[in-house]
C-alpha positions in Angstrom: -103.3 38.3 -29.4 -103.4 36.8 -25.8 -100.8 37.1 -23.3 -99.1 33.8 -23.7 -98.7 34.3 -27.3 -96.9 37.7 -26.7 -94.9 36.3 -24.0 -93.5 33.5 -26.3 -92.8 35.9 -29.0 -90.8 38.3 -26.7 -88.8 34.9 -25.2 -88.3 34.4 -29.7 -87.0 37.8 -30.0 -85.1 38.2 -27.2 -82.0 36.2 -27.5 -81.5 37.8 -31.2 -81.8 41.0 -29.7 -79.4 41.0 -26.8 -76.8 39.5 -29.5 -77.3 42.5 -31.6 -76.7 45.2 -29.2 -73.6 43.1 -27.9 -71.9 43.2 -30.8 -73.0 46.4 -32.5 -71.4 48.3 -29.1 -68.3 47.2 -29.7 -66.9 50.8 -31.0 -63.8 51.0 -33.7 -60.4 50.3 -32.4 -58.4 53.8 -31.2 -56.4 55.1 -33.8 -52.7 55.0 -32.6 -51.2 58.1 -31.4 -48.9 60.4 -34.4 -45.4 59.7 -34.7 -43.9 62.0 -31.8 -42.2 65.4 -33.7 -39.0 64.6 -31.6 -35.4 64.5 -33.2 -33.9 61.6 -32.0 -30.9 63.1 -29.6 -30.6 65.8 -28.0 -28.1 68.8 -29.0 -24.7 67.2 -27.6 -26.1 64.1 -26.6 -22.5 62.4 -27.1 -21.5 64.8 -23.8 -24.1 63.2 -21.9 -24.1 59.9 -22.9 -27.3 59.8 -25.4 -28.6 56.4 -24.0 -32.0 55.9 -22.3 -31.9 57.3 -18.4 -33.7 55.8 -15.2 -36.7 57.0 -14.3 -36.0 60.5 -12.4 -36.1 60.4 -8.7 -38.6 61.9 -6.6 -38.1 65.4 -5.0 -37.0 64.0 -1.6 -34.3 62.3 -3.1 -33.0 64.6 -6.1 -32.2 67.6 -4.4 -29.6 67.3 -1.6 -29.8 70.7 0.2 -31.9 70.0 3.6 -33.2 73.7 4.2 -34.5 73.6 0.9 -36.1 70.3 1.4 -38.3 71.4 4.2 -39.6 74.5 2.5 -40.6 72.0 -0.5 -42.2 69.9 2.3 -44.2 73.2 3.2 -45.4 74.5 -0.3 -46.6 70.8 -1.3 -48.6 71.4 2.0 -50.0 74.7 1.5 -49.5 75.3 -2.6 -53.5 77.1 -3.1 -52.0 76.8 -6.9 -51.5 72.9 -6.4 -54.8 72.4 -3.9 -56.9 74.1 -6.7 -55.4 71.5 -9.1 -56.6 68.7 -7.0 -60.2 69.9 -6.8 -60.2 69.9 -11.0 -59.0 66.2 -10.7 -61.9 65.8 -8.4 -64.6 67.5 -10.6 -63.1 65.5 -13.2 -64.0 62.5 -11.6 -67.2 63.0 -10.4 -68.0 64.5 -14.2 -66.8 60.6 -15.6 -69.3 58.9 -12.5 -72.0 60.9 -13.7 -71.2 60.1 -17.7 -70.9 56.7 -16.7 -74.0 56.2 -15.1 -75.7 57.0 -18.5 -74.9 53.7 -19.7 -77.2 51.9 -16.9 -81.0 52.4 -16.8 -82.3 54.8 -13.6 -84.2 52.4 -11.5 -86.6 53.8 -9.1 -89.6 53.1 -7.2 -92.8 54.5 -7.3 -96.4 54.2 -5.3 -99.3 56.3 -6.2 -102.7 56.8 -5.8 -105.8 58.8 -7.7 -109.3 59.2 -6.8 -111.5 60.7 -9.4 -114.8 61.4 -10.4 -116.1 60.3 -13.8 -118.9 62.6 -15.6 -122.2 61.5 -16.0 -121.3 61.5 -20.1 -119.0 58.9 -19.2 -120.1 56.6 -17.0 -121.8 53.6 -17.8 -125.0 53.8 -15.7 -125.4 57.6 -16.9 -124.5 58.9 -13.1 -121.3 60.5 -11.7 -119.2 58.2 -10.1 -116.2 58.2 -8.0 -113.3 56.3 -8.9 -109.6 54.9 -6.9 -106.7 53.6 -8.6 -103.5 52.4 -7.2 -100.0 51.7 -8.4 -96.8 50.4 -7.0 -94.3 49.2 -9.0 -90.2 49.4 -10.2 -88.6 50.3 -13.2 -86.9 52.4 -15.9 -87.7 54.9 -18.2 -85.9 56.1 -21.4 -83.0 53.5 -21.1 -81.1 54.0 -24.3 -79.4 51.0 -25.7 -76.3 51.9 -26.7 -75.8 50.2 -30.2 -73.8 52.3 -31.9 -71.3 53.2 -29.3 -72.3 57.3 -28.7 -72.3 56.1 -24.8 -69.3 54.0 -24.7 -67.3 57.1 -26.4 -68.7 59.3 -24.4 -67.9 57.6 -21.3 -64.3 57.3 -22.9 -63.9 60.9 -23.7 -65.1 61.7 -19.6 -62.6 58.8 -18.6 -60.1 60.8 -20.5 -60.3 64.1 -19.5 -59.8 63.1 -15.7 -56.9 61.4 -16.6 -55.8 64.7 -18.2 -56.5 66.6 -15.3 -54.5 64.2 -13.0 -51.7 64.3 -14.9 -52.2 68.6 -15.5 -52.3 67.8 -11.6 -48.8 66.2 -11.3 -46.7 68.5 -13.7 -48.4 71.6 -11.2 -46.9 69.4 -8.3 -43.6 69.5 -10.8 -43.8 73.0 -11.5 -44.3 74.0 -7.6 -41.2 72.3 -6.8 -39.3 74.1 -9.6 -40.6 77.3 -8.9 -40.2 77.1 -5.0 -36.5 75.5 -6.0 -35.8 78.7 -8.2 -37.2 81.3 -5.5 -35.4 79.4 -2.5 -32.0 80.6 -5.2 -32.9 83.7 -5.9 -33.1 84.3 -1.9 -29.9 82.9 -1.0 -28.0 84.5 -3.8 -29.3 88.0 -2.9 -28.5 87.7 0.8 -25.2 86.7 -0.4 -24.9 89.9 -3.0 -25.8 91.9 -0.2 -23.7 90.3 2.3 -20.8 91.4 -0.6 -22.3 95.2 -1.1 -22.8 95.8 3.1 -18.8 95.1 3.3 -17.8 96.9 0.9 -20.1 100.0 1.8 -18.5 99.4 5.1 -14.9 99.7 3.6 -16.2 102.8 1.5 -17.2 104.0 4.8 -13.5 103.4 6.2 -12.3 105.1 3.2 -14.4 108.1 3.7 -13.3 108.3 7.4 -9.5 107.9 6.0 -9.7 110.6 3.4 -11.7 113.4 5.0 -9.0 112.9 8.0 -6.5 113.6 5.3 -8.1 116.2 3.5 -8.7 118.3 6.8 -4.9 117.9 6.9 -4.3 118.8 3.8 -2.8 115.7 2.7 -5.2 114.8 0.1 -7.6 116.9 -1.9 -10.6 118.0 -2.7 -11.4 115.8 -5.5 -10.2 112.8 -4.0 -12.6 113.5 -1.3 -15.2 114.0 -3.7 -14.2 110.6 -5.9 -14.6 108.5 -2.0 -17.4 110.4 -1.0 -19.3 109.1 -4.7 -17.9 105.5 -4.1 -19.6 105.3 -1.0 -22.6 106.7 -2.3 -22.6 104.1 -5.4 -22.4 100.9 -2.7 -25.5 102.4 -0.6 -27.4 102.5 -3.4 -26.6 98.9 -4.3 -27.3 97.9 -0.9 -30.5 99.6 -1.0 -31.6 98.1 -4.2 -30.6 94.6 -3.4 -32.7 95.1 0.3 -35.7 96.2 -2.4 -34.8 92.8 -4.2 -34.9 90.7 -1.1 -37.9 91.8 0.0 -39.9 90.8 -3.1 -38.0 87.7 -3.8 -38.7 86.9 -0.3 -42.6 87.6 -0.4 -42.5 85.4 -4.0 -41.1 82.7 -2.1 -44.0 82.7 0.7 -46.7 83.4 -2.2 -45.1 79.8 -3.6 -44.6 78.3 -0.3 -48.5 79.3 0.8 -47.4 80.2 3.8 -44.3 82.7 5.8 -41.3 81.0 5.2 -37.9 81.7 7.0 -34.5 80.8 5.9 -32.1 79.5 8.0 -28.3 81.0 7.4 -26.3 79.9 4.9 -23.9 77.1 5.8 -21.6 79.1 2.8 -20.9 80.6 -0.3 -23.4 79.8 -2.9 -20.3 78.4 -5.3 -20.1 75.9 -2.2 -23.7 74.9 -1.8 -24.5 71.4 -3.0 -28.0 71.4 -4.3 -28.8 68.6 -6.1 -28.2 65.0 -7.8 -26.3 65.2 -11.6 -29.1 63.6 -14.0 -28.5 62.5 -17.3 -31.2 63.2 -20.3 -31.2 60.0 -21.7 -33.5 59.8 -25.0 -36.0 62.2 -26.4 -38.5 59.6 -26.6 -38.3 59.2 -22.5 -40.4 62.7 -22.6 -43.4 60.9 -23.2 -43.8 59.0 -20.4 -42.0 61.2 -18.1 -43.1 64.6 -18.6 -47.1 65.4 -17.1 -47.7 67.5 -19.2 -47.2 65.8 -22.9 -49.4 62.6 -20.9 -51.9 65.4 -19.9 -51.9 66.5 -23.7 -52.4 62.7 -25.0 -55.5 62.2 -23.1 -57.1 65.4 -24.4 -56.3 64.3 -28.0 -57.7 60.9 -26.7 -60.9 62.3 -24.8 -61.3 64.8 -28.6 -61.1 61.4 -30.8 -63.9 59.9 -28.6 -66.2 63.0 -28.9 -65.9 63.0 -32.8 -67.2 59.3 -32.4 -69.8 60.0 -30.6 -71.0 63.1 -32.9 -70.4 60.3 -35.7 -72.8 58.3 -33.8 -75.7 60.5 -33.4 -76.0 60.3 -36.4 -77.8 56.7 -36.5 -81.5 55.7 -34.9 -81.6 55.9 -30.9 -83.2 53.3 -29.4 -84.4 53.3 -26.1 -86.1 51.2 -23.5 -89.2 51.6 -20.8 -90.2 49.2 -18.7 -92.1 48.6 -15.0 -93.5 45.8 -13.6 -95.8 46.3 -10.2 -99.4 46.1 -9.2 -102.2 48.2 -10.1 -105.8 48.2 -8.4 -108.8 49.6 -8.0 -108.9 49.3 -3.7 -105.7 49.7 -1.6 -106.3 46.3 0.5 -106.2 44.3 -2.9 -103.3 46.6 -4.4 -101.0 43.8 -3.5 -102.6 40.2 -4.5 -101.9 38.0 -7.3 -104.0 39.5 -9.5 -103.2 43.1 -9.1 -99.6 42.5 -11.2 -98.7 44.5 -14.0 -96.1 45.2 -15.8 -95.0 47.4 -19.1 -92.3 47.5 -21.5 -92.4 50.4 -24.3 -89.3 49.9 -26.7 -88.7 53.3 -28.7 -86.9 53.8 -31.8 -85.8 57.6 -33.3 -84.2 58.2 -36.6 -82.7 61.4 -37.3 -85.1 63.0 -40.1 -84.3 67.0 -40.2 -82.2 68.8 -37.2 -81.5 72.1 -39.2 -77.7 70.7 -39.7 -77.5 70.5 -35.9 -76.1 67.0 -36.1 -73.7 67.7 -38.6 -72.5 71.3 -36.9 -71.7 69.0 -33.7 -69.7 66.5 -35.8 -67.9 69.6 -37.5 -66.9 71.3 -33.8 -66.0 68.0 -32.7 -63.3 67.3 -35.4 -61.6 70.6 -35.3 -61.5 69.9 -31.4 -59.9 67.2 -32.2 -57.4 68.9 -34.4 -56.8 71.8 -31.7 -56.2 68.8 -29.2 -53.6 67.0 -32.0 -51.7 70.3 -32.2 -51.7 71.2 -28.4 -49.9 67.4 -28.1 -47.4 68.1 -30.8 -46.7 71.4 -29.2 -46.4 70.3 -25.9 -43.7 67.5 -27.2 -41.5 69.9 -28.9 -41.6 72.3 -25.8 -40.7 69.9 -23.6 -38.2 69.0 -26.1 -36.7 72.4 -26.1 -36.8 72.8 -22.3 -34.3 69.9 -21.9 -32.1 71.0 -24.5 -32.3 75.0 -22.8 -31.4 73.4 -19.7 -28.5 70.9 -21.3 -27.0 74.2 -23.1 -27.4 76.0 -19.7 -25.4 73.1 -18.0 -22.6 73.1 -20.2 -21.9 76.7 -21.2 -22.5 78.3 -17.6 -19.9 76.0 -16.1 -17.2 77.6 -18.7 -18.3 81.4 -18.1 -18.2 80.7 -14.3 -14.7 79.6 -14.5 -13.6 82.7 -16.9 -15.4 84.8 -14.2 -14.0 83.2 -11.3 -10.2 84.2 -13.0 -11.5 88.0 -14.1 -12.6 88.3 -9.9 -9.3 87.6 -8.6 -7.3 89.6 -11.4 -9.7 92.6 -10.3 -8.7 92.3 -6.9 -4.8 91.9 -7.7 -5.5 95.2 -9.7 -7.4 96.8 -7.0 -4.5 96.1 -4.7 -2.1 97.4 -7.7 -3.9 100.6 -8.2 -3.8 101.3 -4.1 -0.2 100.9 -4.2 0.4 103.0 -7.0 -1.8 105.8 -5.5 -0.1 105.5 -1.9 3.4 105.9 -3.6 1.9 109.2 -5.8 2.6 106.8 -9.2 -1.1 107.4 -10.5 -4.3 109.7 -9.1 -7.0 108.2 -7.2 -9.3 107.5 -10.8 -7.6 104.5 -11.3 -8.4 102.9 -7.9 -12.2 104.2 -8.1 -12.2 102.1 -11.1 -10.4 99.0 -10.0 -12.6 99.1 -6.7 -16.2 99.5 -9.0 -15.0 96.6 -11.4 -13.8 94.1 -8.7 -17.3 95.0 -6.8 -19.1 94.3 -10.5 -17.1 91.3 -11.2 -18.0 89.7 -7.6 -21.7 90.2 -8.4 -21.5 89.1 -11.9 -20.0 85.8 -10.0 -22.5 84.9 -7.4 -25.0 85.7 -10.2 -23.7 83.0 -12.5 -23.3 80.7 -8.8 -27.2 81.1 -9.3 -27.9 80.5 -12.5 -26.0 77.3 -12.8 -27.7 76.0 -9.8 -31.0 77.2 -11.2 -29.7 75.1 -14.5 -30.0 71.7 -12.7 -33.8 72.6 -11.1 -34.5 73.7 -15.1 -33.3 70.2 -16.4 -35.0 68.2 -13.6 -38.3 69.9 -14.3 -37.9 69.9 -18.4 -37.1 66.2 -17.7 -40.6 65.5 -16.3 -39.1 66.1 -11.8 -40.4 63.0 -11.1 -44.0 62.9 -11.7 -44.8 59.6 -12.3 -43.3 59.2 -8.6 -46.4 61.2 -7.0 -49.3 60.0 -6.3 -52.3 59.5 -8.6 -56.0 59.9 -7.7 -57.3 58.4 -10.5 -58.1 55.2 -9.7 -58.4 52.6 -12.7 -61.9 52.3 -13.9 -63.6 50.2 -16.9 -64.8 52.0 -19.5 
């Protein structure tokens, strides 16, 4: 068949062809996502109001307290646990550039030369001969035409999973601030439990003084001596193991903060210390959009659907394409006239015959994937679910107990004053004020304890609400598919 023939034939077939693999790529629609396993209000919604909330304000503008502002600033900084975050987002993306590329064809350009020598056997004057060819030319090899969509998913599934790692990305950015908003706490109410156990060891210590004066008198005896002396003992071993406590909450807080951070003083008590903004819940349903970590969930069980379509899709004949066009010749100085062009195109068509039930092993991994991935989702909805409704019980119950607690601390100290009284005027032994002194001490702790927690209650509900990840930054830049 000559060349104009086969020329008009591929011009015939062409159009036909090109409409084909336009429409056979066009992959099934996504299956929507399963109903969310979410009740639909949370436990005492009615006291905090039940409707839909605004979005959640970012860090900078939630919590209130500058001092811990700045060391926020500082752990977003120099967080490794957040940096190494970022660099998955980044391999993420450069894995979807390079899955991407596999729906283009790898162009390149080639030049190449051979000399040879042909055998006296077979040459056609029956003597050895030497031989040049030249080639230079552009093209593709192997270019599979994605008809049936194994590409496209693919491409979907990588697209996926770095938008899953970008959002994994934000809810560590959430989590930091949490965690660095919990340790910044736990630091101020130690120093403020020790501040309470260094005065009283120091009024033990006046004690002491007091009753060894009186017992060298003989105005007080030798078991009162001994009940001081093991008072003041008790409150140096609190303030020893509260120092202890410092010290590690304070090296937590620089492991968080990636760097040595140092407080300034407190401006006063920790049942004084404004921390943050009241939030309300609003719906359940708001955890899906807000919370990183159920979006970073969705686009697994997204990226997992588009892998069992592709396994479903290696299943049918893979076509792929070959092609060059260039000049060939014989001498170098001629390599690049009109009649040296050349040009190739090798179409290539592979059915799946026998693969040893490799084909069908893939398709099997990918659908229970898939099932891990629908689990994982569901999971991570109800646990964010319970974290909001932790932190809403938290709210509402501490704020009671701290209120019983604040009476039971002054009643111990109208007793402690009582039980003095009685023992100066000889009306009861010196028992009874040992035990009104260790109980108010208690009670005091107890109180800046529950101080703490019901601050740490507000940084829990801003976190289980989602903190405000949708506010920071994403590096995942829209991209087609």
């Amino acid at each position: 068949m000559s060349a104009p023939r086969i020329r008009g034939w591929a011009a015939r077939l062409a159009a036909p062809a090109l409409c084909l693999a336009v429409g056979a790529c066009a992959t099934a629609p996504e299956a929507p996502l399963p109903p969310a396993p979410l009740p639909a209000a949370y436990p005492d919604s009615r006291a905090d109001g039940g409707a839909d909330a605004p979005a959640l304000p970012a860090w900078r503008d939630f919590f209130l307290d500058a001092e811990l502002r700045r060391i926020l600033a500082v752990a977003l900084d120099n967080s490794r646990d957040l940096r190494a975050a970022e660099l998955r987002v980044r391999e993420a993306a450069a894995a979807y550039d390079v899955q991407r590329s596999g729906r283009y064809p790898f162009v390149a350009a080639s030049l190449a030369g051979t000399r040879a020598q042909v055998a006296p056997a077979q040459s056609p004057t029956g003597r050895s001969m030497l031989g040049n060819q030249f080639q230079a030319g552009i093209g593709f090899a192997d270019w599979e035409l994605d008809l049936w969509g194994r590409l496209r998913s693919l491409n979907r599934a990588a697209l996926d999973g770095w938008l899953a790692a970008d959002a994994a990305r934000r809810f560590a950015g959430t989590s930091l601030v949490a965690q660095v908003a919990d340790a910044y706490l736990g630091l101020r109410e130690l120093d403020e439990r020790l501040a309470l156990a260094r005065r009283t060891l120091a009024s033990r210590d006046e004690s002491l003084r007091i009753f060894r004066r009186r017992h060298a008198l003989g105005a007080a005896s030798r078991l009162n001596l001994t009940q001081v002396e093991l008072l003041r003992q008790q409150a140096l071993a609190q303030v020893a193991q509260l120092e202890q406590a410092r010290a590690q909450q304070a090296a937590l807080l620089d492991l968080l903060a990636g760097t040595p951070v140092t407080l300034a003083p407190a401006a006063g008590p920790l049942g004084d210390l404004r921390l943050a903004r009241e939030l309300a819940p609003g719906l359940p349903s708001a955890l899906l959009q807000e919370r990183a970590d159920v979006v970073a969930a969705e686009h697994a069980l997204r990226a997992a659907r588009a892998n069992v379509q592709a396994a479903r899709a290696a299943f049918f004949p893979r076509i792929a394409l070959t092609a060059s066009a260039g000049a060939a010749s014989t001498a170098l100085d001629s390599l690049f006239e009109r009649d040296s062009r050349a040009w190739t195109v090798a179409p290539a068509l592979a059915l799946p015959v026998f693969n040893g039930g490799r084909l069908a092993g893939q398709l099997g991994v990918s659908e229970a994937r898939r099932e891990q991935a629908l689990v994982q989702y569901e999971r991570a909805i109800q646990g964010a679910f319970r974290d909001v409704a932790d932190a809403l019980a938290a709210r509402r119950w501490l704020s009671g107990q701290a209120q019983a607690l604040q009476a039971t601390v002054l009643l111990q100290g109208e007793r402690a004053r009582v039980a003095k009284l009685r023992y100066d005027s000889g009306a009861a032994a010196y028992l009874e004020v040992l035990d009104a002194e260790r109980e108010r001490f208690g009670a005091e702790q107890q109180l800046v304890q529950l101080q703490r927690q019901q601050l740490s209650a507000q940084v829990a509900l801003y976190r289980a609400l989602g903190g405000g990840a949708r506010r920071l930054p994403e590096l995942a830049p829209a991209h087609d598919e």
